[in-house]
C-alpha positions in Angstrom: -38.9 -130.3 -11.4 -36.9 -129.4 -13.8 -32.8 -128.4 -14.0 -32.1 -125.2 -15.9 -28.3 -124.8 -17.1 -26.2 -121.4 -15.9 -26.8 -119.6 -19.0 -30.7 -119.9 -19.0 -31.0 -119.3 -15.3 -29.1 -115.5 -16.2 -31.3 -115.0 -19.0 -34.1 -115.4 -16.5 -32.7 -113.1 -13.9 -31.6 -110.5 -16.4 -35.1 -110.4 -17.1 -36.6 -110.2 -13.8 -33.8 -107.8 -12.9 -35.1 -105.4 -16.3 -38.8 -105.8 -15.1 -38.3 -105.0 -11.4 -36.4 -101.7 -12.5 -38.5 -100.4 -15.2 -41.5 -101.0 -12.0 -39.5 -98.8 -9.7 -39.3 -95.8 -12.9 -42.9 -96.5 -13.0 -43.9 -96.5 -9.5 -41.8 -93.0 -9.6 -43.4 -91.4 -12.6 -46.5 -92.0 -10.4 -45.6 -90.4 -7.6 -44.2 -87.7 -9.3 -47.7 -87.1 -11.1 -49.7 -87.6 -7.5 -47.8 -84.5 -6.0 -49.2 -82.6 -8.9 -52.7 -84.1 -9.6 -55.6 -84.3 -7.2 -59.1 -86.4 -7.1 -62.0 -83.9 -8.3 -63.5 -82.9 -5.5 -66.9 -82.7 -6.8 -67.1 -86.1 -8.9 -64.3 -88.1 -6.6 -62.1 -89.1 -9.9 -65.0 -89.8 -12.1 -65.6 -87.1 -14.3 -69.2 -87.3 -14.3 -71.7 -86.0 -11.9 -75.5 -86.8 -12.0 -77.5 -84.2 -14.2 -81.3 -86.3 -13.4 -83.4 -88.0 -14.7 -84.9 -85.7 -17.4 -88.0 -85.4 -19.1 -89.1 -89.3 -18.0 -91.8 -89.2 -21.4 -88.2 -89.8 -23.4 -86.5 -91.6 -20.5 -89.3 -94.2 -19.2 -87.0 -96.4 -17.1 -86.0 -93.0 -14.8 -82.3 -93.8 -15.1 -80.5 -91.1 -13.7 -78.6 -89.3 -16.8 -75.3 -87.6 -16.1 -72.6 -85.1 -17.8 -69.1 -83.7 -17.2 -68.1 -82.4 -14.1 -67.8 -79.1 -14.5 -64.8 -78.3 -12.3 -62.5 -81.1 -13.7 -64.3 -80.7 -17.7 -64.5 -84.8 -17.3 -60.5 -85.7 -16.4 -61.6 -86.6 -12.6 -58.7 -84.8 -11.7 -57.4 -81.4 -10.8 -54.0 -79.6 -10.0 -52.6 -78.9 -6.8 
């Protein structure tokens, strides 16, 4: 272990003090947004629903093919 004189030990907590505050904005700008945004209720906060498998001569390996929701236009999310 190491000793750590005054000065560097406030640099270190004036940084860790900045950090932890600019995470409490953040965490706040989230909530803010969370009132006014809601997961798609179609996709679930994807943004893409399954649209099949199509015509399997171009798609041999059947993997399902999908596009934009079409109540969220592919943000995953709608208003409140």
């Amino acid at each position: 272990m190491t000793k750590v004189s005054k000065k560097r030990y406030r640099e270190l907590t004036d940084g860790l003090e900045y950090a932890l505050t600019e995470v409490s904005e953040i965490k706040e700008e989230i909530a803010e947004v969370e009132k006014v945004m809601d997961d798609c209720s179609i996709c679930k906060g994807s943004g893409r629903v399954e649209d099949g498998y199509g015509n399997l001569n171009h798609n041999p390996c059947a993997n399902m093919l999908y596009r934009d929701c079409p109540k969220c236009k592919g943000k995953g999310y709608t208003k409140k």
